[in-house]
N, C-alpha and C positions, 0 to 999 in steps of 0.2 A: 660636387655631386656626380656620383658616377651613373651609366644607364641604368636604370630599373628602382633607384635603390629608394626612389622618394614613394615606394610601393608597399605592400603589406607584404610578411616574409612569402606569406599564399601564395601568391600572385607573384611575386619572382621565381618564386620553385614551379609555377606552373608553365610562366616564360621558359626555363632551361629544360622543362620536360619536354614539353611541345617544339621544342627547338631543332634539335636532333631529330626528330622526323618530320619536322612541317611537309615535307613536299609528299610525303606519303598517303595525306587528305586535308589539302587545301582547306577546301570549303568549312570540315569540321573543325580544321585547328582557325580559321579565323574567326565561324562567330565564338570559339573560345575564347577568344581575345578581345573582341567588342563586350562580351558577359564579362569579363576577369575589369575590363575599364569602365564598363557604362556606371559604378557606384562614383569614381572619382571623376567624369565627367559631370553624371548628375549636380554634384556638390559646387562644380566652379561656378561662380556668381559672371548673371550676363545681365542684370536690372541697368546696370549703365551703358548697353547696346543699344542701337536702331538697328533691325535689318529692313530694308524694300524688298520683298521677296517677288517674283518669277516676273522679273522686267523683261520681258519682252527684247530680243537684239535681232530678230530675223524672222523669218515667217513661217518655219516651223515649229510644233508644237514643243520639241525639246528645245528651241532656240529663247532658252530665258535663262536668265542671272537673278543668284541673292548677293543684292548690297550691303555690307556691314558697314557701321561707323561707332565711332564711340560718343558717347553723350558729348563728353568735356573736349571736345576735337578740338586741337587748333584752330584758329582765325583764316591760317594760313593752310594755302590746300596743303594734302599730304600725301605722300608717295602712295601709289595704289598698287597691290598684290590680287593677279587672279588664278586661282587654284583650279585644275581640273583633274577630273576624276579619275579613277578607270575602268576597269569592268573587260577586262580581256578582249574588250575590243566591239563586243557584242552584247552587252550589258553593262549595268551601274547605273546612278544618277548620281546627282551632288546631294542629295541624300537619302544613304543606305540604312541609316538609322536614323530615330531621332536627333542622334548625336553627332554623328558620323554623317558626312564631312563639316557638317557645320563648326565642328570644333575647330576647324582649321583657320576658317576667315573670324571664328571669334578670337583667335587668340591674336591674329594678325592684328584685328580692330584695336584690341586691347594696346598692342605695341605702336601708334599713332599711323597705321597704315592706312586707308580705306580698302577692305577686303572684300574681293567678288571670287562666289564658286558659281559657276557658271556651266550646265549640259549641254552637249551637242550629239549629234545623230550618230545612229549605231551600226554595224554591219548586222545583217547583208546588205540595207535598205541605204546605207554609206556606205562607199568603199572607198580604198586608199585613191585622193589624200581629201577625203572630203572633209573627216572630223579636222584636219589642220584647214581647210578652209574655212570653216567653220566659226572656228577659235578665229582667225582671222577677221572675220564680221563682229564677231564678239570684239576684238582689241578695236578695230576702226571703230565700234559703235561707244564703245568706252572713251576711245579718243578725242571725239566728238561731244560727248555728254555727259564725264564726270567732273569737270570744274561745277556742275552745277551739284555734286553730292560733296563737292567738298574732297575731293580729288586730284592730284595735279595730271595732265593728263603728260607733261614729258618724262614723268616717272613711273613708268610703267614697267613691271617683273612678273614675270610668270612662275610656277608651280604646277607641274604636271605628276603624278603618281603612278605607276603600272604603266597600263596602256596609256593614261593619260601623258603620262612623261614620253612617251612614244610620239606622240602628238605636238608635244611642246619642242620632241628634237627636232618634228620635220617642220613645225614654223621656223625653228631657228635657222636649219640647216639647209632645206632644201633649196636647190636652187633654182630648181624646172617650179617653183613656186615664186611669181610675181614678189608677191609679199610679204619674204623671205626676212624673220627678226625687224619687219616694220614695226615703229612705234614701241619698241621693248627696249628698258636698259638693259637688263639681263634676266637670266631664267636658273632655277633650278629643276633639277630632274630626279625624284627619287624612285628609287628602286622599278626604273624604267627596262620597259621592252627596246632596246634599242639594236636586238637583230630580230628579222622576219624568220622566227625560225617551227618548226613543224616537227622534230625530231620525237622520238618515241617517247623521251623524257620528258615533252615538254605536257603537262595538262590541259596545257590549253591551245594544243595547237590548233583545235577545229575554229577557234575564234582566229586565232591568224591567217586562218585559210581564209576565210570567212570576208576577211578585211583587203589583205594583200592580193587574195585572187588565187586563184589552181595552179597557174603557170608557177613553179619554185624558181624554175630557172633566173626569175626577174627577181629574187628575195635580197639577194643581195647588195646588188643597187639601189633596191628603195629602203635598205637599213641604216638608221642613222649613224652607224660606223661607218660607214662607208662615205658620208657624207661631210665629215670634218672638214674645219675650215680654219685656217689660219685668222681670216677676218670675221669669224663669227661671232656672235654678239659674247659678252660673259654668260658662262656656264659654271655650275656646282653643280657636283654627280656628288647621289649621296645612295649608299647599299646595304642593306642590313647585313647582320652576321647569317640569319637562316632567312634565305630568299626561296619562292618559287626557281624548280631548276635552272641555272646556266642563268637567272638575271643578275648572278652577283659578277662572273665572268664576264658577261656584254660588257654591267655597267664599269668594270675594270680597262675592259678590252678600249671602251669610250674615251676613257682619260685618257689610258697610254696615246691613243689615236691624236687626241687633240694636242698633247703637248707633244708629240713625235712630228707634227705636219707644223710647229712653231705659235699655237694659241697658247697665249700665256693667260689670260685672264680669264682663271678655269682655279676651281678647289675641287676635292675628293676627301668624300667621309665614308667611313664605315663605321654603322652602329653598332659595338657590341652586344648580344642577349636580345638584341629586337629582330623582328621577323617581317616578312614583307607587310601583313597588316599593320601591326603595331608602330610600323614607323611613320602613318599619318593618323592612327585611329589613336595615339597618347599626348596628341597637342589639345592644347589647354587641361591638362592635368600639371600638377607641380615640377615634372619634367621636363625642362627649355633646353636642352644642350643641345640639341638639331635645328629647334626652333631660331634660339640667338645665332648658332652659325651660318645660317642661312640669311636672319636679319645684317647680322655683321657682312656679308660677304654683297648683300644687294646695298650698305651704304658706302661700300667701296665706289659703286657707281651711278650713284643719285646723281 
């Protein structure tokens, strides 16, 4: 099965149309894509799910997690995946829609993981690196208390999206961060912000200002390219073919960095026909091929 194709012809012609000019209006061309999925989302069967919804990890009010699981779970724990969001940095939750992101920890649930999407706080009211400390409280508190959901807690992998994935580089990466890849096998990043960048192209640079601070001078030291690490934990960059500006270059710019400084346990995908929404808003539809290469690349390191 190739990208798009387990689609109605609609709704691929409306993929390749919207494609060529996604960055020209964000906002409309993605909830075109949430409307173009939400019928094949509706239809996937979740009756053999449990979620725990808004557990509690921390003391502020976005500081909570949905736990998924599957009815028929193994006896034995099972690898646990947490997905976070994004939202340019200054908006999103872990759900944007009904469906949206929840489709992501169902489909995980579905494949013997236990899945958490999990919020953390936003710019201005966070600034850099609070949402990676954040996440950080999120992973200790998961570490701590999901053998009890039926979890294992030394298989732990992360999922970050957009900004989210921006989030997941600087727990992996950072190093002025204590807790730098604690308690993670490995992480994927898609279609991540992984430079601080404000340039005239970018739509969303008021959110990056927002996050990183006014000084620019400091952007590129705190960009997760710039932070690559030979001993950094496993990484998978994954980019769509039509991204928000300049994130299919970072997330390019990312790989060459990690495998030029000697990390070798690192993949790189590019979606063909998918767009930066669509590349987390089409899981759990009949479309797995990001899905499994992502599952395949996190049982390299179970």
């Amino acid at each position: 099965m190739t990208p798009l194709s387990s689609y109605s012809a609609e709704v691929q012609m409306l993929f390749d149309r919207i494609g060529a000019m996604w960055g020209s209006d964000i906002r409309k061309h993605r909830d075109q894509v949430l409307d173009a999925l939400a019928p094949y989302l509706e239809k996937a069967p979740s009756d053999d799910l449990i979620c725990t919804p808004s557990v509690a990890y921390g003391p502020d009010k976005r500081h909570v997690l949905d736990i998924y699981r599957h009815l028929n779970a193994s006896n034995k724990l099972l690898p646990v995946v947490v997905f976070v969001h994004g939202g340019a940095f200054v908006r999103g939750d872990k759900d944007i829609t009904t469906h949206v992101y929840s489709n992501v920890t169902k489909w995980f649930a579905k494949q013997a993981y236990v899945a958490i999407n999990i919020e953390y706080r936003l710019a201005p009211a966070a600034v850099y690196p609070e949402a990676a400390k954040d996440l950080a409280d999120g992973i200790a508190w998961i570490h701590r208390t999901i053998a009890g959901y039926g979890g294992d807690p030394d298989r732990i992998f992360l999922i970050g999206h957009s900004a989210g994935g921006t989030h997941v580089a600087h727990y992996a990466l950072d190093s002025t961060l204590a807790y730098a890849g604690r308690n993670v096998s490995a992480a994927a990043i898609i279609s991540g912000r992984l430079r601080a960048d404000t340039s005239v192209s970018n739509p969303n640079a008021a959110g990056v200002r927002s996050y990183f601070g006014a000084d620019e001078s400091l952007y590129e030291k705190l960009s997760p390219v710039s932070m690559v690490s030979a001993k950094a934990i496993p990484l998978f960059v994954a980019i769509a073919e039509y991204e928000n500006p300049l994130l299919d270059c970072y997330g390019a710019e990312f790989f060459y960095k990690l495998r030029a400084c000697g990390h070798k346990a690192n993949q790189f995908v590019m979606m063909p026909r998918h767009n930066h929404m669509s590349m987390m808003a089409h899981f759990n539809t009949e479309e797995e091929i990001l899905g499994r290469a992502i599952c395949a690349f996190f049982e390299r390191y179970s």
